[in-house]
C-alpha positions in Angstrom: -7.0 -15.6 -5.1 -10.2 -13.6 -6.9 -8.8 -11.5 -9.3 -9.9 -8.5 -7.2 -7.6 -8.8 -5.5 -4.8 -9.5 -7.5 -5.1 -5.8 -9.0 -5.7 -2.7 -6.4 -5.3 1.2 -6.7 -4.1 2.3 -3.3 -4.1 6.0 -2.6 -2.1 7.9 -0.1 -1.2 11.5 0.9 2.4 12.1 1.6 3.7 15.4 3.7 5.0 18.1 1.7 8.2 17.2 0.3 7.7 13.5 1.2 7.9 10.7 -2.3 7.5 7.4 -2.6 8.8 4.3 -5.3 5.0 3.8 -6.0 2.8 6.3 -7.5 -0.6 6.9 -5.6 -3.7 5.5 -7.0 -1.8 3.3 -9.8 -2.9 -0.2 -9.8 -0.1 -2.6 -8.6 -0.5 -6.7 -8.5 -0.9 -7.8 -5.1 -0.8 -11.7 -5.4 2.8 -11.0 -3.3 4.1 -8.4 -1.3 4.4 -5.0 -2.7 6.7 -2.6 -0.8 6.6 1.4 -1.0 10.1 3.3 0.1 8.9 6.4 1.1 11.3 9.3 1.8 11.1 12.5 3.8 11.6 16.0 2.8 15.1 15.8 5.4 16.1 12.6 3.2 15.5 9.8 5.9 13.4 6.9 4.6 10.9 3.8 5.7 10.0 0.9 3.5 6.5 -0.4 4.1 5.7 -4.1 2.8 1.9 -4.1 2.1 0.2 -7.8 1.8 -3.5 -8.1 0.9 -5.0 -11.7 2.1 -8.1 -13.2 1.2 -10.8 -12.6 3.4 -14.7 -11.2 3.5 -12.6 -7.7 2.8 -9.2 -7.5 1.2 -7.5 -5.1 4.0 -3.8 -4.2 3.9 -1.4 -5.7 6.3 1.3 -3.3 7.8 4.8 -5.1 8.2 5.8 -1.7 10.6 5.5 -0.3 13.9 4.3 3.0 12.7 0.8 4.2 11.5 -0.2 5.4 7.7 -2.5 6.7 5.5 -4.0 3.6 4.0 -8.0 2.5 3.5 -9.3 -1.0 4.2 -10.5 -2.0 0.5 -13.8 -4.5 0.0 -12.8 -7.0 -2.4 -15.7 -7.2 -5.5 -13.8 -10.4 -7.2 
């Protein structure tokens, strides 16, 4: 895998009062499956599994039902 993609800087917005295991925009190795817990202001949680897989663009796959905040990334490596 180019090495592009092995390190990426997702960004997300969270609600108000919303956190996550992950800090936005800090660069995380994606040669395997990163998850992000995030957890509501009322205390319930999701875990999201993101995978990036070699292609023309690097894109995140969602391992959920439910919609988020993430940006299809083009892959420079």
């Amino acid at each position: 895998m180019p090495k592009g993609i092995l390190y990426l800087a997702p960004t997300f917005t969270l609600s108000p009062g919303a956190t996550c295991n992950k800090t936005s925009g800090s660069a995380r190795n994606f040669r395997s499956p990163v998850t992000y817990t995030v957890t509501a202001q009322n205390g319930s949680g999701k875990t999201y599994t993101v995978t990036v897989s070699q292609s023309p663009n690097a894109s995140f796959i969602w391992n959920s039902t439910s919609s988020g905040n993430w940006s299809r990334l083009n892959s420079t490596g």
